[in-house]
MARVO-128837 format. One record per residue: residue in three letters; x, y, z of N, C-alpha, C in turn. Coordinates in steps of 0.1 Angstrom, whole numbers, plus 5000, padded with zeros to 4 digits. Atoms other than C-alpha are relative to their C-alpha. Layout:
ALAXYZXYZXYZ
...
This chain:
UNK498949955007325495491595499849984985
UNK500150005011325995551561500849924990
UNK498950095002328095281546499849934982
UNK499950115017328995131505500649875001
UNK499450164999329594791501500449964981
UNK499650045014331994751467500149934995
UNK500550145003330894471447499249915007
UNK501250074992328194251449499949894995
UNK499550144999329893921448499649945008
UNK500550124985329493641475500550125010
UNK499549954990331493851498499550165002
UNK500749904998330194201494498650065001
UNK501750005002326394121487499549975016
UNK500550054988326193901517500650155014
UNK499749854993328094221539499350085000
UNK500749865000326194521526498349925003
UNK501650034994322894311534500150005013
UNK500250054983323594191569500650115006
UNK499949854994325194581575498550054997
UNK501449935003321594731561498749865011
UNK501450054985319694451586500450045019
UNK499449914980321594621617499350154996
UNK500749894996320094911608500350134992
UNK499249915005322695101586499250044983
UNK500349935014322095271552500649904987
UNK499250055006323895081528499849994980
UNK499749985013324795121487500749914995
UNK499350135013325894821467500350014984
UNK499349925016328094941441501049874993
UNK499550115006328794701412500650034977
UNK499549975014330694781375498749924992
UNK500250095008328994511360497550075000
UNK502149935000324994661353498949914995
UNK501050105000322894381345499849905012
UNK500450044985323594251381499650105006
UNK500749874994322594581393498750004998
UNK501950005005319294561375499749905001
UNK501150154994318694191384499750035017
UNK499549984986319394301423498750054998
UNK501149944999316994571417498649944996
UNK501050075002314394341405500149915010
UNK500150154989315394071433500649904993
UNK499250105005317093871414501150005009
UNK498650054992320293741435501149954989
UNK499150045012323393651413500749845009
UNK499550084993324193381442499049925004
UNK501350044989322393121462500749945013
UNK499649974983322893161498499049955004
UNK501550004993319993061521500150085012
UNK500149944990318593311538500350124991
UNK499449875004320193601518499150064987
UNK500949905007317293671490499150055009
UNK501549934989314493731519500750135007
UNK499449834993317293961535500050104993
UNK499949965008317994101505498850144994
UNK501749905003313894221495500350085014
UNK500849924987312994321531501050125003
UNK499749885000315994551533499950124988
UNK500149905013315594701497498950065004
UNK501349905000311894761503499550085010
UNK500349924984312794881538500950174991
UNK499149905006315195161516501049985006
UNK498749994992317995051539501349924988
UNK499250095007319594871508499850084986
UNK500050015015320395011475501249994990
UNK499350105006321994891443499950104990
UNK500149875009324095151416501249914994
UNK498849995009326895141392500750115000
UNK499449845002327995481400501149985011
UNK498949984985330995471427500050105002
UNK499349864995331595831426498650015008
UNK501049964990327695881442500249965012
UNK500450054990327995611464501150035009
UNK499049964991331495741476499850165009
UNK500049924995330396071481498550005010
UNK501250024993326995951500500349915009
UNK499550144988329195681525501450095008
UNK499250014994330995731553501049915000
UNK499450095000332695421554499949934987
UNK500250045014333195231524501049844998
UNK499250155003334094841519500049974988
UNK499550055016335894681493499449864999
UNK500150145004334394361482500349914987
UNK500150095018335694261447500649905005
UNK498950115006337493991435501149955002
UNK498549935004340793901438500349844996
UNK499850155009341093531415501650024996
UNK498950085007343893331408500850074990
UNK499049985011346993461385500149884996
UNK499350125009348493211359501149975010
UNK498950044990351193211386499649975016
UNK500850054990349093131415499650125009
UNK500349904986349293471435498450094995
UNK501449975001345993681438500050134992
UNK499949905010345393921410499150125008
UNK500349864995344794281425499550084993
UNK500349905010343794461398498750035002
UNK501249944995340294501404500250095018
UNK499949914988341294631440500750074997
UNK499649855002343594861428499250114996
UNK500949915010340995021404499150075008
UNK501349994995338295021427500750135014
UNK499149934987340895201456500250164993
UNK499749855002341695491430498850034994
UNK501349955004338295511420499250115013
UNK500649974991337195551456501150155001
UNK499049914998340195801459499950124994
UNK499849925008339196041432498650045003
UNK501549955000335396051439500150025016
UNK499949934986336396151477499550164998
UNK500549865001334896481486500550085013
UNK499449994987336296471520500449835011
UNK499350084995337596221546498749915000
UNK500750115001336295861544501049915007
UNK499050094989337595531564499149854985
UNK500050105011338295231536499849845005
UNK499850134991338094891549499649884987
UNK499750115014338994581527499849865007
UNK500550074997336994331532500449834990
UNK499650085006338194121504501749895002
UNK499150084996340693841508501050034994
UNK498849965009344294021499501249975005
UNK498950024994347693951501500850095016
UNK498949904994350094071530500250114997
UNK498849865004351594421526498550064989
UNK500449955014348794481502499150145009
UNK500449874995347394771528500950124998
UNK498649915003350494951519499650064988
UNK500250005014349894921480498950095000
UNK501749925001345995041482500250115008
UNK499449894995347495331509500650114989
UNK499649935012349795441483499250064984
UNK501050005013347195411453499150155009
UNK501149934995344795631475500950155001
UNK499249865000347395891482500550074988
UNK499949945009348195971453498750064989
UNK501549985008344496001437499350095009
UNK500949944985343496211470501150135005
UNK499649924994344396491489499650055016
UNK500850034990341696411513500649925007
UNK499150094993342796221545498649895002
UNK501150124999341095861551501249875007
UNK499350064994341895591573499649884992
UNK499950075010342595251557499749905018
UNK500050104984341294911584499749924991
UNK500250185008341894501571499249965011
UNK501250044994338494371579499849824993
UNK500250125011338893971562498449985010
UNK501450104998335893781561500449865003
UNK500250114997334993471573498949924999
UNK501150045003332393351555500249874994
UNK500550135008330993001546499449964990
UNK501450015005329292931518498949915005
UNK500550054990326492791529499050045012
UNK500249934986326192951562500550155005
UNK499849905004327093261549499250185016
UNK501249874992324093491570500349975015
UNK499749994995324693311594501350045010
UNK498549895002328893371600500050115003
UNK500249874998327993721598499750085013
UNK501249964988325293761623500749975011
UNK499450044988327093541646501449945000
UNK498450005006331093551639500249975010
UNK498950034989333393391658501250045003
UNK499149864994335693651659499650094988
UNK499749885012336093981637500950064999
UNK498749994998339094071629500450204994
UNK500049775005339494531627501749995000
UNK498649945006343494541612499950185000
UNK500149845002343794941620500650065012
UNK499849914992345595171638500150115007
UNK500749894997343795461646499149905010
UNK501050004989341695401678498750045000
UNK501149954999339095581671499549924986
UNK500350065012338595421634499449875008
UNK501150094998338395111654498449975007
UNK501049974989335795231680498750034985
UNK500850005006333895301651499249864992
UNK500150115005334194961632499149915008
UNK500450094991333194801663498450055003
UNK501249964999329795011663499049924991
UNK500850035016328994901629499949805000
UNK500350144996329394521646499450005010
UNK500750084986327694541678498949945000
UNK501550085006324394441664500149874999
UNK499750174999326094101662500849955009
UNK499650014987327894121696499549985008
UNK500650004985325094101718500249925009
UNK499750094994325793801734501250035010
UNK499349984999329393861734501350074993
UNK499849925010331894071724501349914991
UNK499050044998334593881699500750054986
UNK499349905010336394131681501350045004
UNK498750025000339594111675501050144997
UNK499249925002342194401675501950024996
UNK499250045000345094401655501050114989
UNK499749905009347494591630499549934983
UNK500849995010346394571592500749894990
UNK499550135005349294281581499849915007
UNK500650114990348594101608498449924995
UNK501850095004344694081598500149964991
UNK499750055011346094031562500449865004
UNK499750174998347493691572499749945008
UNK501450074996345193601597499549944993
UNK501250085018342593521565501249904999
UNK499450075010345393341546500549895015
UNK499750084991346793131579498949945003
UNK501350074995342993041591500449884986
UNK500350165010342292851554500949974996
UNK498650115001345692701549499949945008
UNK499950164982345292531588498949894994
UNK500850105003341892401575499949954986
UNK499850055015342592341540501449815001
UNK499350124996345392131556499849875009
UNK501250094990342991951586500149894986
UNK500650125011341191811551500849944995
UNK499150045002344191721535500549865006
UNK499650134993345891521560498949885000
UNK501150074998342591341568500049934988
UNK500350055015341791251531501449904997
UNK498550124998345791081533500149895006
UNK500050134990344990901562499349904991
UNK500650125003342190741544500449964992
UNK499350055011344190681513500949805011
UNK499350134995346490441542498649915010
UNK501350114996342890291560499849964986
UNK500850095012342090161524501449894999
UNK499150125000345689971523500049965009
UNK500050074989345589871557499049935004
UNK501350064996341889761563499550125010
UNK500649904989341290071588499450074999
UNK501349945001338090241592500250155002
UNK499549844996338590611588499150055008
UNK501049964991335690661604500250005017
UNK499149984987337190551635500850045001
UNK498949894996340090721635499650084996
UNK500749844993338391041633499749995010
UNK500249964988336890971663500850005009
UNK498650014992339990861679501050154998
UNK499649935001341691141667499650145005
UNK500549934992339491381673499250035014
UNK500150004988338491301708501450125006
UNK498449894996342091511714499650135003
UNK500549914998340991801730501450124989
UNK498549915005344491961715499349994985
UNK500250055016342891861676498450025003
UNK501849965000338891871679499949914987
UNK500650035005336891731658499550074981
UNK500449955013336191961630500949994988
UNK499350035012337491951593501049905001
UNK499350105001338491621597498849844992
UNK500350055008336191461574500249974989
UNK499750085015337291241546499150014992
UNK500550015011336191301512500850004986
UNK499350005010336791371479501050104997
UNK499249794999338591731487499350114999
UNK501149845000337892091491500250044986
UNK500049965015336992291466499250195004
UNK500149854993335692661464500450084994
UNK499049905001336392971459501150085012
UNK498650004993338493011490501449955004
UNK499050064999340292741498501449974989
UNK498650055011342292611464500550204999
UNK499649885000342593021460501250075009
UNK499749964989343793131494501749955003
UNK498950135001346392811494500850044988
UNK499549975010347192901463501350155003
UNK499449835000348093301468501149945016
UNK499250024992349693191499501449945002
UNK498350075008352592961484500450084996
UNK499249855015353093231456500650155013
UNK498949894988353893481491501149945002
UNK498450074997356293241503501149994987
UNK499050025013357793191472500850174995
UNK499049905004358693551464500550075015
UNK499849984987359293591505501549945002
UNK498550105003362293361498499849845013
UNK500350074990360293171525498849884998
UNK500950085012358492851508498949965019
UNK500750064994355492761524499749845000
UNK500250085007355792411520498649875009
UNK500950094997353192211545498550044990
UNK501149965005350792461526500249934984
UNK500150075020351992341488499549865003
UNK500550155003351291981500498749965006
UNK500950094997348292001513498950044990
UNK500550035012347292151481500049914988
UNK499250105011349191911456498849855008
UNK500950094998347391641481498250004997
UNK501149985004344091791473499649964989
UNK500449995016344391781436500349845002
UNK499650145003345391411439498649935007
UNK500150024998342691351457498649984989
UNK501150005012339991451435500049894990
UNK499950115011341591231409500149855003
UNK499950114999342090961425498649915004
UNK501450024999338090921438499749994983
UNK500550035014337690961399500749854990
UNK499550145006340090691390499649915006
UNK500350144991338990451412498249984991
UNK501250085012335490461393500149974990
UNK499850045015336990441360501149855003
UNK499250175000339290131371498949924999
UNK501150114993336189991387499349984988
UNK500950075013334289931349501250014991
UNK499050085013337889921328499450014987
UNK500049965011337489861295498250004995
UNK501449975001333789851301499150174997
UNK500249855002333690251302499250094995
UNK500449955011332190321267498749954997
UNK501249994995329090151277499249975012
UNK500549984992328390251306499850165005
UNK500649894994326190491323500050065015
UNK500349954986326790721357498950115001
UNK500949904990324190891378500750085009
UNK498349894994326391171392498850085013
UNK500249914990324591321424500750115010
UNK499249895000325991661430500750054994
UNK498949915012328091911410500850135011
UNK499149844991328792221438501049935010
UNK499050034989331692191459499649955010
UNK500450084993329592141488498650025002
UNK501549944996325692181502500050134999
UNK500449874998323892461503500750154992
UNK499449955008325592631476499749974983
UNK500250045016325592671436501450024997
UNK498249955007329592731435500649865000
UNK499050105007331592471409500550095004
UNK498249995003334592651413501049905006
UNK499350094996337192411419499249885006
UNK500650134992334892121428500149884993
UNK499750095002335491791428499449874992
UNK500750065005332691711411500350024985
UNK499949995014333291841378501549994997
UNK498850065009336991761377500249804996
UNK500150154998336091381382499550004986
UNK500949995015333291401353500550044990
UNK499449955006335391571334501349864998
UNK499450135003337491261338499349894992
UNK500950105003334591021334499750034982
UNK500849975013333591171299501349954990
UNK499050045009337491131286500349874997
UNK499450165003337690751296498549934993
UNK500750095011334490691276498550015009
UNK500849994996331790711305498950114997
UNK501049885004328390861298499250065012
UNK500149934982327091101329498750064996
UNK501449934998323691191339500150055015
UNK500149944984323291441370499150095006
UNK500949934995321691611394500550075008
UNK499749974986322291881418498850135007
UNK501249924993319492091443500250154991
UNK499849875008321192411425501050074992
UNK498949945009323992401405500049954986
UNK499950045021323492281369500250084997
UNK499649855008322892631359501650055002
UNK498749955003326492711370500849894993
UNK498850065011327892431356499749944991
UNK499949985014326992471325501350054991
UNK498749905001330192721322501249885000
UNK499050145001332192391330499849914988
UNK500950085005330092121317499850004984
UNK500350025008328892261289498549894996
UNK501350085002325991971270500949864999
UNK499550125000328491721276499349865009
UNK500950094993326191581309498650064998
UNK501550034999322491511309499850055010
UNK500749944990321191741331498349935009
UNK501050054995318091621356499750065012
UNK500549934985315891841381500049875007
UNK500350104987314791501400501049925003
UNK498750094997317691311418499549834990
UNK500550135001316090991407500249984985
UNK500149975016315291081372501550014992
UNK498750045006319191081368500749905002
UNK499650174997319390691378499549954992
UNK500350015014317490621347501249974989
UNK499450055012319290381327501549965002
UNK498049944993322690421349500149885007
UNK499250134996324990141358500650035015
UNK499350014991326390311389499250195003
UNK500049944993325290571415501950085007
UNK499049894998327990871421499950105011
UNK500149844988328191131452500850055002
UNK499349944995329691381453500250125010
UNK500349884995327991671473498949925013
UNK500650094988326791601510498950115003
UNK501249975002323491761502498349915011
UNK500750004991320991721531498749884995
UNK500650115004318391521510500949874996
UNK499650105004320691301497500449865012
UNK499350064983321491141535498949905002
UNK500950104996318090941536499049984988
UNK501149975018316990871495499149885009
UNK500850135002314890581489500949934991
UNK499050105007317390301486499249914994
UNK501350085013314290071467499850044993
UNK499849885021314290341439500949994998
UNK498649985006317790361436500049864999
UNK500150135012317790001429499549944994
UNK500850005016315289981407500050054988
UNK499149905012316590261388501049964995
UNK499150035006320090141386499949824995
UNK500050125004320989821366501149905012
UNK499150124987323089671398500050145009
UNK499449944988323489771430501050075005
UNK498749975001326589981427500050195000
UNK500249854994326790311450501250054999
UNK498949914996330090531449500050115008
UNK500749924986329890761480501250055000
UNK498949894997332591061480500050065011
UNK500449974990331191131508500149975016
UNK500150104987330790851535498850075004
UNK501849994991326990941540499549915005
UNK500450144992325990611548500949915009
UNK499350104995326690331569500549824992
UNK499550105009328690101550499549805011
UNK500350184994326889761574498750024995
UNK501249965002323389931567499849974984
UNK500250005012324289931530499949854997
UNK500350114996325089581536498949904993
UNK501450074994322189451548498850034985
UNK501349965009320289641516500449934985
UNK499950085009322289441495501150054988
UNK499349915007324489741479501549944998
UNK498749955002327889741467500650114999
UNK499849825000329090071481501350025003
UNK498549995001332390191474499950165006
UNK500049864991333290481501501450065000
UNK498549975000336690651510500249955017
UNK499750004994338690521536499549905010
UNK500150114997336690221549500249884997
UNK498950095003337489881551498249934997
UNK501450055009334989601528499149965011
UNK500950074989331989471549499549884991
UNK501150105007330689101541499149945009
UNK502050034992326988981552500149884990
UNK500650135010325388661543498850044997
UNK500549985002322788651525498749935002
UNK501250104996319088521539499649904993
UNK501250045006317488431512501149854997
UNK499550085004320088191499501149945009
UNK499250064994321988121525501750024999
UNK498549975008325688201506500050135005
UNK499549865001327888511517500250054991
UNK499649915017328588771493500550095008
UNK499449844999330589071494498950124994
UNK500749935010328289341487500250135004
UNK499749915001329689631502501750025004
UNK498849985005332989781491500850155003
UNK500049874993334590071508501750074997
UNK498949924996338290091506500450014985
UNK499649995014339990231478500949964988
UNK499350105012341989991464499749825001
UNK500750145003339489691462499549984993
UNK500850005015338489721430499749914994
């Protein structure tokens, strides 16, 4: 089939590829023309894994191509997805304006009937809005179907390929018999495609990441009361999630989410309630606890050297929200550092692939460093904040050779706080309780690892 994928953001790049590896035709239509001409050189504007190799092999298969023109690619697609934007208002709800534009764009370069499908994460009711926009820019008839995504960054290709559900908002029958064509290539197993009307699928999206935006939330509170009580968050996760009713997932303690979904999605979702006359409020607080939590992982390292601050050095490992990703947006790393720099601390860091974007944050305020190591050079204190796949088994004999004390901060809980122990570390975690070891050589105990967050 013949199909455009609009915008070639995270959400519409990774789409119009993994439609053109099933087999389809596909047109990646983007305003912006120096990402169009990086595409067409191979350049990627994202880092996904897995998604530049998709990327070539369908371009140079021709099942993939990359324009600035919407009226061609409208009048050369049967089907046509919307992938832009839809960022944060000053007032929290999700700014539409690139979907409206893009809706009477498609509307005007119609030549005959087309089927729209809005792949981008939009408010409620907002199939109504982009209906109305189309009707009046048209005369042509076209069926409208809310298609959200469910992508990870991360695990992006995969998600796609093998979704755990798909959600076709539409009601026309035959529109969705069609939708469901353009997914079976990733059905084979099973079929799990969901059928529903087009508000429905609209708050689908926004209910999914508010439940798990709130999972992390709560969790990250608990461990706030395991650091006053002595209780090991670590075990209550498993305790908790043993619960077949609750599971296991997104119930790891950290420093908080971050993203371009979650603080976003949370966000626009209050701002419905709020002009709904119907407050969302477990959803405002398990944003409000998010932002608290970020800061409070950053104050707790700035208590922990006081008025010492102004000379001392962190080793900051990680900057992206999470693995496998280059997206600072809202991450927890750069609002911390952004802390650390105000109380006087000087920051050196590292992350597998996000320096380059956070630069845009950042700025030359931190010491950038390709080699993790090469950013412990000279540094008083080890920082983590990204649960980055190498970082799970460094070389703890470099890192304390590199740093001037043994002094790990883990936003993470990667290690085992008895292991760190044993290696002699002072590792300050979220949510664990202190561990003391004696020491061989001399016989005298010591405290050397430090876990909960108010043992400073």
């Amino acid at each position: 089939m013949r199909l455009a994928a609009v915008g070639t953001g995270y959400v519409g790049l990774v789409a119009g590829t993994c439609f053109a590896e099933g087999g389809n035709h596909v047109i990646c239509v983007d305003s912006d023309e120096s990402k169009i001409e990086g595409l067409k050189r191979g350049e990627i504007p994202i880092y996904e894994p897995g998604l530049t190799e998709m990327v070539l092999r369908n371009y140079k298969a021709g099942r993939l191509e990359f324009t600035t023109d919407l009226d061609e690619a409208v009048k050369r697609s049967v089907v046509l997805f919307i992938g832009v934007g839809t960022p944060p208002a000053p007032d929290g709800s999700a700014d539409l304006s690139g979907i409206f534009d893009v809706a009477g764009g498609i509307a005007r370069a119609m030549d005959g009937y087309r089927i729209v499908v809005m792949k981008s994460t939009v408010p409620v009711g907002t199939h109504k809005k982009v209906s109305e926009i189309m009707a009046a820019n048209t005369d042509y008839q076209y069926d409208y179907v809310s298609n959200p995504e469910f992508l990870k960054e991360g695990a992006a290709i995969d998600d796609f390929t093998k979704p755990d559900r798909v959600i076709i908002g539409c009601t026309n029958p035959a529109v969705v018999e069609i939708v469901k064509d353009l997914y079976a290539p990733f059905m084979r197993r099973s079929e799990r495609i969901l059928v529903m009307d087009p508000a429905s699928a609209e708050m689908s999206k926004y209910a999914a990441n508010a439940m798990l935006a709130s999972r992390i939330s709560f969790m990250n509170e608990i461990s706030g009361l395991c650091d006053h009580f002595g209780a090991d968050v670590e075990a209550v996760r498993r305790g908790v999630g043993s619960d077949s009713r609750i599971g296991t997932a997104f119930l790891f303690p950290g420093v908080g989410y971050g993203g371009s979904c979650f603080p976003k999605d949370v966000s626009a979702l209050v701002s419905m309630g709020e002009k709904a006359n119907s407050p969302m409020r477990i959803a405002a607080a398990a944003q409000e606890a998010n932002k608290n939590q970020h800061r409070r992982f950053a104050q707790r390292v700035i208590d922990h050297f006081g008025e010492r601050c102004k000379q001392t050095t962190l080793g900051v490992w990680g900057l992206a929200f999470k693995s496998r990703t280059d997206d600072v947006r809202e991450s927890p790393a750069i609002t911390a550092i952004k802390m650390f720099l105000e109380s006087g601390l000087t920051v050196r860091a590292h992350d597998p692939e996000a320096m380059g974007t956070s630069k845009e944050e950042l700025g030359n305020t931190v010491e950038m460093h390709d080699d993790a190591y090469a950013a412990l050079d000279g540094a008083d204190a080890l920082v983590i904040f990204t649960d980055w796949p190498e970082f799970r088994t460094p070389d703890f004999d470099l890192i304390a050779n590199k740093l001037s004390g043994k002094l790990i901060f883990d936003g993470r809980n990667m290690y085992d706080p008895s292991l760190m122990a044993k290696r002699g570390f002072a590792y300050h975690c979220v949510g664990r309780p202190t561990v003391e070891v004696s020491q061989p050589v001399s016989g005298k105990p010591k405290q050397v690892a430090v876990c909960g967050m108010n043992h400073a």
